[in-house]
Backbone as CSV, one residue per row, in Angstrom:
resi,resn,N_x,N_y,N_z,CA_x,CA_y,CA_z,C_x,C_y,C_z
1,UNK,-25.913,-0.059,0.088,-25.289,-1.364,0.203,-23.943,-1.321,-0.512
2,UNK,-22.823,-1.828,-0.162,-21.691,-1.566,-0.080,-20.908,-3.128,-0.205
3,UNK,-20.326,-3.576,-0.890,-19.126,-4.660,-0.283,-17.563,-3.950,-0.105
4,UNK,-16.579,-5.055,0.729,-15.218,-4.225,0.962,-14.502,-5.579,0.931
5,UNK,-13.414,-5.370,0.113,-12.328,-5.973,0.357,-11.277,-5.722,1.363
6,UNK,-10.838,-6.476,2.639,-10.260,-5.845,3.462,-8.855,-6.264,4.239
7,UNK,-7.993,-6.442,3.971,-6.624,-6.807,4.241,-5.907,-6.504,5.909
8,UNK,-5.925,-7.589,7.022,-5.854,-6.903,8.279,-4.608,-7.831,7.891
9,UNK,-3.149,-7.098,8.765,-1.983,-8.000,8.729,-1.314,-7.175,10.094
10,UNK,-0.642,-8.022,10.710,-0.074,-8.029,12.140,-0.070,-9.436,12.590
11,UNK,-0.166,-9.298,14.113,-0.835,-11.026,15.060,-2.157,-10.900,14.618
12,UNK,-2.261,-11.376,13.597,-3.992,-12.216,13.800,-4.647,-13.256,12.934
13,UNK,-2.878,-13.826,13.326,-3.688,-15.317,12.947,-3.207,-16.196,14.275
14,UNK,-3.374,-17.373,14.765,-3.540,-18.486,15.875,-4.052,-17.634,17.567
15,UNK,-4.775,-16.240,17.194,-5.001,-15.358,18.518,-6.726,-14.885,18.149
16,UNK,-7.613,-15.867,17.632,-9.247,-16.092,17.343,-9.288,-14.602,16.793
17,UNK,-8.064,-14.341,15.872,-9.025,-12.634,15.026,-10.284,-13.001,14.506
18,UNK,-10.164,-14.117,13.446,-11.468,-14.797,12.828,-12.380,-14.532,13.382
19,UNK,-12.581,-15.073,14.555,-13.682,-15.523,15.498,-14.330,-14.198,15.836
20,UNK,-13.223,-13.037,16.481,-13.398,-11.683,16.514,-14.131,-11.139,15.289
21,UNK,-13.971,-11.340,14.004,-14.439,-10.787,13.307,-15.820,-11.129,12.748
22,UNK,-16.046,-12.717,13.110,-16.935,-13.049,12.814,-18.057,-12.466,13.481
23,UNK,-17.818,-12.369,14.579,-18.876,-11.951,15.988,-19.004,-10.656,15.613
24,UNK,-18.199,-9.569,15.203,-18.457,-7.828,14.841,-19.068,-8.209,13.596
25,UNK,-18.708,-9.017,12.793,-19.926,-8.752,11.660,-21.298,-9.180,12.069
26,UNK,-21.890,-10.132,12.777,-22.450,-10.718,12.730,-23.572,-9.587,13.484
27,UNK,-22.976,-8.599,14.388,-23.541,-8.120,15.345,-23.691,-6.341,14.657
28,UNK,-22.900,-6.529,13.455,-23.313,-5.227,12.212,-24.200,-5.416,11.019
29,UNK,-24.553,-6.812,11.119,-25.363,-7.595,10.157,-25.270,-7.059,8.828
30,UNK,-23.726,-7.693,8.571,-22.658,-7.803,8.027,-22.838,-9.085,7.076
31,UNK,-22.959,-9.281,5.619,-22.645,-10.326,5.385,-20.957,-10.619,4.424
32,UNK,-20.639,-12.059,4.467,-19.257,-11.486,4.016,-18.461,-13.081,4.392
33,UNK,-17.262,-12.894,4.431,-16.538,-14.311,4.583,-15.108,-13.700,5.474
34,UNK,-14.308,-14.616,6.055,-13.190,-13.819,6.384,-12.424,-15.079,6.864
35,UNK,-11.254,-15.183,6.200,-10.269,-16.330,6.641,-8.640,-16.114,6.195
36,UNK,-8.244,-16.758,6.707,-6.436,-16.880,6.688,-6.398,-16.774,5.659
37,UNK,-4.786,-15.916,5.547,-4.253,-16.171,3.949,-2.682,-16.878,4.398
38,UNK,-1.928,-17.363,3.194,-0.630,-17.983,3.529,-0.067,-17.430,3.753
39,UNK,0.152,-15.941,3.609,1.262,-15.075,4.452,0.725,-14.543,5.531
40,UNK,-0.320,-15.117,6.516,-0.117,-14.367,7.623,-0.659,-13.390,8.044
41,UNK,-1.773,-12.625,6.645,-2.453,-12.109,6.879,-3.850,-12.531,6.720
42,UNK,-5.180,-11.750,7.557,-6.360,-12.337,7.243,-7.137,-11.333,6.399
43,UNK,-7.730,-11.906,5.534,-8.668,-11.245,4.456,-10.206,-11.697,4.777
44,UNK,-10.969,-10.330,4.454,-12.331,-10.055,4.790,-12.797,-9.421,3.594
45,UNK,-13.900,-10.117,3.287,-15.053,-9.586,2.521,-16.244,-9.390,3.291
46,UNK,-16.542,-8.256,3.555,-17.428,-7.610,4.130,-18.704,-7.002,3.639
47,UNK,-20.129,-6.692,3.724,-21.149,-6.562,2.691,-22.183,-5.769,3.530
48,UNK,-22.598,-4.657,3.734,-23.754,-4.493,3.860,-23.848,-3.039,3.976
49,UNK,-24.574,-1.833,4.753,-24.704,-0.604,4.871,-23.306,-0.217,5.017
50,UNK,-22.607,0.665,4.417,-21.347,1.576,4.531,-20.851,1.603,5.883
51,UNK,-21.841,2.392,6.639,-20.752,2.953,8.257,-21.106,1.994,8.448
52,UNK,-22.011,0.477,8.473,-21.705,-0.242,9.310,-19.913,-1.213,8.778
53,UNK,-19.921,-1.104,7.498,-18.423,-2.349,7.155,-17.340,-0.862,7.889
54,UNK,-17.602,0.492,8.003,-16.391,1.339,8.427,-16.260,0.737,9.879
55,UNK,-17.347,0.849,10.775,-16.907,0.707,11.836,-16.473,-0.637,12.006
56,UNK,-16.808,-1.992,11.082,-16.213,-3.111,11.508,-14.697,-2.712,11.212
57,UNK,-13.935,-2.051,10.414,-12.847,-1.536,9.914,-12.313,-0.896,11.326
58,UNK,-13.203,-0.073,12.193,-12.881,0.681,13.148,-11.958,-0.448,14.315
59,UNK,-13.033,-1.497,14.266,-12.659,-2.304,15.772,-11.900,-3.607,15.210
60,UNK,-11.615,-3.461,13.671,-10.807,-4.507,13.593,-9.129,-3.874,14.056
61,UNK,-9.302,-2.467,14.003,-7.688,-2.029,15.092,-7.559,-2.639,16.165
62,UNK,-9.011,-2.484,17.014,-8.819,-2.818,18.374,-8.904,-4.088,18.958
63,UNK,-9.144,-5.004,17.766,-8.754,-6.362,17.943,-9.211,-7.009,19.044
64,UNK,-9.204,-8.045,19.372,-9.883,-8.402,20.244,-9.038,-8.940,21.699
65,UNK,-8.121,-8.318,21.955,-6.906,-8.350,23.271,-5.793,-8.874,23.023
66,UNK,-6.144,-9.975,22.026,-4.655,-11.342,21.485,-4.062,-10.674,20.531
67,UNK,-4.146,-10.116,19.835,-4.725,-9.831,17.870,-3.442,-8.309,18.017
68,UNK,-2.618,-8.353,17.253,-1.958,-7.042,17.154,-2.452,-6.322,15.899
69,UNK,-3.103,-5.935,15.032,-3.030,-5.574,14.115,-2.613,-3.959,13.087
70,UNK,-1.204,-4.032,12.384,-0.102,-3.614,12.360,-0.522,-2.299,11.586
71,UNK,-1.827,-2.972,10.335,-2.293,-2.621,8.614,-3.282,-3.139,8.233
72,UNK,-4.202,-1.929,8.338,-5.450,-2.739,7.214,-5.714,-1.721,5.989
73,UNK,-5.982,-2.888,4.878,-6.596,-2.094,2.980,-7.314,-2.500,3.460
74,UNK,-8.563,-1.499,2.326,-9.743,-2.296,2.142,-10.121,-0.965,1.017
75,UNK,-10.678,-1.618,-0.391,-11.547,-1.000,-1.238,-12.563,-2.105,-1.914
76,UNK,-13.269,-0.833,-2.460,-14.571,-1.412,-2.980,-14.999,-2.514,-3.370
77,UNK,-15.490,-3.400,-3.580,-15.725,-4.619,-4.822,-16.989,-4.474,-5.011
78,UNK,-17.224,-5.351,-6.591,-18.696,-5.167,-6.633,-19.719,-6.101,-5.792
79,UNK,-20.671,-6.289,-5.394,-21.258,-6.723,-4.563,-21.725,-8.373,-5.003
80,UNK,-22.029,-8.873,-3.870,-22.256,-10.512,-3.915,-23.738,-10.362,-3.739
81,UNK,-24.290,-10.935,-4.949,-25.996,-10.603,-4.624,-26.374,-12.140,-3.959
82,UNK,-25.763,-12.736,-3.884,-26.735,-14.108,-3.326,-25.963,-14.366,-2.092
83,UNK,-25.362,-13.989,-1.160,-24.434,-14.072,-0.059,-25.753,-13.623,1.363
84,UNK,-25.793,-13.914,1.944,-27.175,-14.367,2.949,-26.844,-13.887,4.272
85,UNK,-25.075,-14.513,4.573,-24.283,-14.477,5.949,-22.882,-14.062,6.011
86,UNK,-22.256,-14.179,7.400,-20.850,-13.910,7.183,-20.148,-15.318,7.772
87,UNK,-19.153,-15.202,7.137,-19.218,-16.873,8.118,-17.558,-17.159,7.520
88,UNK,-16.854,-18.066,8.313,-15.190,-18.398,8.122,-15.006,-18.979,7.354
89,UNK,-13.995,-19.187,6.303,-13.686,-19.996,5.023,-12.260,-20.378,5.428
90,UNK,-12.369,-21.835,5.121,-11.072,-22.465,5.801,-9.767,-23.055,4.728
């Protein structure tokens, strides 16, 4: 068990990256949060088995058709023990 801090920046904000991301975590059973930041980029906290937060890392390149995404960080954090789901923070 693993959490990730994860920094996607390009188009993906007003082109449903969120929504995109919500649905790949949800479907890596993924728990975690992921919402806008004021510059434009979107930030993800991501939580669960390793290759599964890599490969959400994998297809957050490939974005979901709208979504350009330019740059993504992402390292370790320590883990959220009472976090249940993944879900959008507004």
């Amino acid at each position: 068990m693993k959490r990730y801090h994860i920094i996607a920046s390009g188009r993906v904000q007003g082109v449903g990256f969120r929504y995109f991301v919500l649905l790949k975590a949800n479907t890596l059973n993924l728990t975690g949060t992921v919402r806008n930041q004021s510059n434009g980029n979107v930030e993800i906290f991501a939580q669960g088995d390793e290759e599964h937060i890599l490969k959400l890392i994998s297809e957050l390149y490939k974005g979901n058709g709208f979504s350009s995404v330019d740059d993504i960080s992402s390292k370790e954090v320590p883990l959220e023990n009472k976090e249940k789901s993944f879900k959008l923070v507004y």
